[in-house]
C-alpha positions, 0 to 999 in steps of 0.5 A: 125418827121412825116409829120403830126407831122411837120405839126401841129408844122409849123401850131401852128407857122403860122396858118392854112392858112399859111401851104399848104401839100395837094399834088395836091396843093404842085404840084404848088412848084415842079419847078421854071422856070427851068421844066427840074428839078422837085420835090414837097415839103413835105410842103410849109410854107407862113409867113409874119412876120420876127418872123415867118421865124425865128421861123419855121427856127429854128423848122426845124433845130432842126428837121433837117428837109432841107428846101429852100426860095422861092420868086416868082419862076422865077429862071431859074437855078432850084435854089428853087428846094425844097430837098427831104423831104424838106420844101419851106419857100415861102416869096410871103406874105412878100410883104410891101415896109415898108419906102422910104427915098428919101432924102437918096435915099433909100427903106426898103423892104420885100423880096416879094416886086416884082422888078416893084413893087417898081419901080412903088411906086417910079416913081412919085418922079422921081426915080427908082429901077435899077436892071431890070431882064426880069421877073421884071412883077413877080420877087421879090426882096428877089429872085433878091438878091439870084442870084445877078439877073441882066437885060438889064440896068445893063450894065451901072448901075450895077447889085444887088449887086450895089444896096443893101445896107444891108439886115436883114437875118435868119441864118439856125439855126433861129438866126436874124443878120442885114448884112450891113444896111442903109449906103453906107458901113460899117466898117468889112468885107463885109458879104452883098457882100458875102451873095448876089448871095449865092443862098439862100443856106446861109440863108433867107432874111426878109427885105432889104435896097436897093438903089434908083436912079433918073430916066434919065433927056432924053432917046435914044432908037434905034432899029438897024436892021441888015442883018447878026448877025456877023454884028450885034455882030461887031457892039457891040463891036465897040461901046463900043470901041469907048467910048460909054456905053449904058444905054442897049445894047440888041440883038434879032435874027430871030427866036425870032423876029418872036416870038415877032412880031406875040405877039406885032406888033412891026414892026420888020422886019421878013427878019433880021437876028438881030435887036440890041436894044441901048438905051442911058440915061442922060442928054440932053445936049450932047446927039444928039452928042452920038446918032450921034456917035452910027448911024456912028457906025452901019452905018459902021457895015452894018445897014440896017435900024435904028429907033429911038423911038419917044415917051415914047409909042413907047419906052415901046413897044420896051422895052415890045418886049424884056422883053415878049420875052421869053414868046412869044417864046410859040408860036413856041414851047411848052416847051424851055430851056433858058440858061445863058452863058457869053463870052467875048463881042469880043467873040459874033461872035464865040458863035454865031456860036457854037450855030448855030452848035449846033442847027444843031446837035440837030436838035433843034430851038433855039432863042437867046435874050441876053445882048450883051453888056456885052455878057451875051447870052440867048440861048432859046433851043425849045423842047417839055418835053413830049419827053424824046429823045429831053430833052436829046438833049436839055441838050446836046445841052446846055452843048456844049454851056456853054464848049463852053463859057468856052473856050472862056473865060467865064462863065456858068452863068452871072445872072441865077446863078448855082442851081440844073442846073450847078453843074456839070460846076462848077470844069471846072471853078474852082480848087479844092481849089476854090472849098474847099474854097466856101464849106468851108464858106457854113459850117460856115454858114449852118454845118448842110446843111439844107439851100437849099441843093444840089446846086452849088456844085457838089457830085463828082468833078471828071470830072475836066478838063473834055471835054463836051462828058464826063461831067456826065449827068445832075442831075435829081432829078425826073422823068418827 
């Protein structure tokens, strides 16, 4: 099929306005938050029904036309990276909260509803939605259920998939199905859990039911400033061996402190080498008790200073510090290369110093703002795009750090998921079966492999067991 054959058939199924092909509008689609990796679609579709998802679905099945979802293109891991040749079905217009049901504790939603967004509906009531990504500010739902997206308050509450109770989803053939519903459970097997995280790569979700909490009778939020980072990655560890698991446990070294400071005027002190944040939540009785136990544990762990917010403006402005944190880090450097890495939380001091030596290598800033109670890092790696030599560095540098976390134990990915970014990790964390395994359910779902195609899994596994110095470059699916 032509491009103007396709798209007059999409334009006949959702109006004019509801197709864009113009290239220097379809430049807007070439990338998420990952801008290592670009290509524009052939052409994005905006509908705002669920018919219309289906229908334009099964249009380019039969067309064989490849194509991928997309919610407000915050991912980081180049997850909606459209295919070549391939459509970008973008869902920003499906954007109702469609019921709230507080007796049950539970909202229908469209899966452009952005995260805050419903929050905010919800607050007057005394409740809120959990799942609290950094990009909360613009994140849709739809796209916090395909990477399974997590956040500072996940440490205590659980990620999205704690929180979704059933989603109605287009199959990559158009067919309509209701995965889960309206319940806490439902009997057969748990096809929810494993659509959550698939990275859109299983189908397009239209509407979801997801779980609604009451907000905590009493907060505790503390900025705890330490002189050493090992210090404050002591202090991590400790506290969660002592019982204690806080609402959020957060982390924000020097070079961000700088960032965020010169953005916000926090008072954080540019001399610190890592301020923890420690929030604590629930009921007021017992609280005082639990806030003395986290003072005598920094106290122990070398604290030199400790600030407890003493209103909700000041909670907000600690809680605004951290979240605007990556955008702040403009500031320093034109472009950054966020990454996503997971080592156990005994592990913090050791990854700390992998990328204090990476960074040395490379000759790179980089800043680190992470979820250090469930040591999910966010290594920040400052370059700029427009110099091919340091794109490289920043890549190599990044890949040292995720073997890294590896060896440690852990993950290349705790939140951002794999996209286009990580496939080339994924046979150094699973066996060739784990792997036949995965593919195998990608081909009952989607045989044709037109759901967003060319993620997660790598073309060529041959690098199993492989050291960083022979992983196969990054795959690029254009020039910069």
């Amino acid at each position: 099929m032509t491009k103007d054959a396709l798209v007059a058939a999409l334009v006949t199924l959702v109006g004019r306005d509801g197709v864009i092909d113009a290239p220097d509008e379809l430049i807007v689609y070439e990338c998420d938050g990952l801008t290592i990796d670009k290509n524009a679609p052939h052409v994005v579709v905006l509908p705002t029904t669920t018919e219309q998802v289906s229908a334009v679905v099964r249009l380019l099945n039969e067309a064989e036309v490849p194509f991928v979802a997309r919610g407000a293109g915050t991912g980081l891991s180049g997850g909606s990276l459209p295919p070549d040749g391939g459509v970008m079905i973008t869902m920003t217009r499906m954007n109702r909260i469609l019921e709230v049901d507080f007796s049950n504790r539970r909202a229908l939603v469209e899966p452009g509803v952005v995260n805050l967004h419903l929050s905010n509906e919800v607050a007057a009531r005394g409740y809120h939605y959990v799942p609290d990504p950094s990009s909360q500010y613009s994140c849709t739902i739809g796209g916090n259920i395909a990477e399974n997206s997590g956040g500072p308050h996940t440490l205590k509450y659980g990620v999205t998939t704690n929180h979704t109770l059933g989603m109605e989803v287009v199959l990559p053939d158009g067919e309509v199905v209701w995965l889960g519903g309206k319940t806490d459970d439902t009997p057969g097997y748990d096809l929810r859990g494993l659509f959550i995280g698939s990275e859109g790569m299983l189908g397009i979700v239209t509407k979801a039911w997801v779980r609604l909490v009451k907000l905590p009778q009493t907060f505790r939020t503390f900025l705890a400033v330490f002189d050493t980072i090992e210090d404050a990655t002591n202090t991590v560890s400790d506290l969660i061996a002592k019982g204690i698991v806080p609402a959020a446990l957060e982390m924000i070294d020097q070079v961000v402190i700088g960032a965020v400071e010169a953005a916000f005027h926090v008072g954080f002190p540019l001399d610190a080498e890592a301020v923890l944040i420690i929030e604590l939540d629930g009921l007021e009785a017992g609280m005082e008790s639990q806030a003395k136990l986290v003072t005598d544990i920094c106290e122990a762990n070398n604290m030199r200073d400790l600030r407890l917010a003493s209103d909700g403006a000041e909670r907000d402005l600690i809680w605004k510090s951290r979240k605007r944190a990556f955008g702040a880090l403009g500031r320093l450097s034109p472009s950054y290369y966020t990454q996503d890495g997971v080592v156990p939380r005994t592990k913090l001091p050791d990854i700390m110093r992998v990328i204090k030596a990476a960074q040395e290598k490379y000759g790179l800033l980089i800043g680190n703002v992470f979820h250090a109670g469930d040591g999910n890092i966010h290594p920040c790696i400052c370059y700029d795009e427009n110099d091919t030599g340091m794109i490289k560095k920043a890549v190599d540098a990044s890949a040292e750090i995720l073997k890294a976390c590896i060896e440690m134990g852990g993950s290349v990915t705790g939140e951002h998921g794999i996209g286009a970014e990580k496939m080339d990790f994924m046979p150094l964390l699973f066996s060739e079966a784990d792997m036949r395994a995965m593919t195998s359910v990608k081909e009952i779902f989607d045989g044709a492999n037109l759901c967003n195609p060319g993620k997660v899994f790598p073309t060529d596994r041959s690098c199993i067991g492989c050291g960083v110095e022979e992983l196969k470059p990054m795959k690029r699916q254009a020039a910069m």
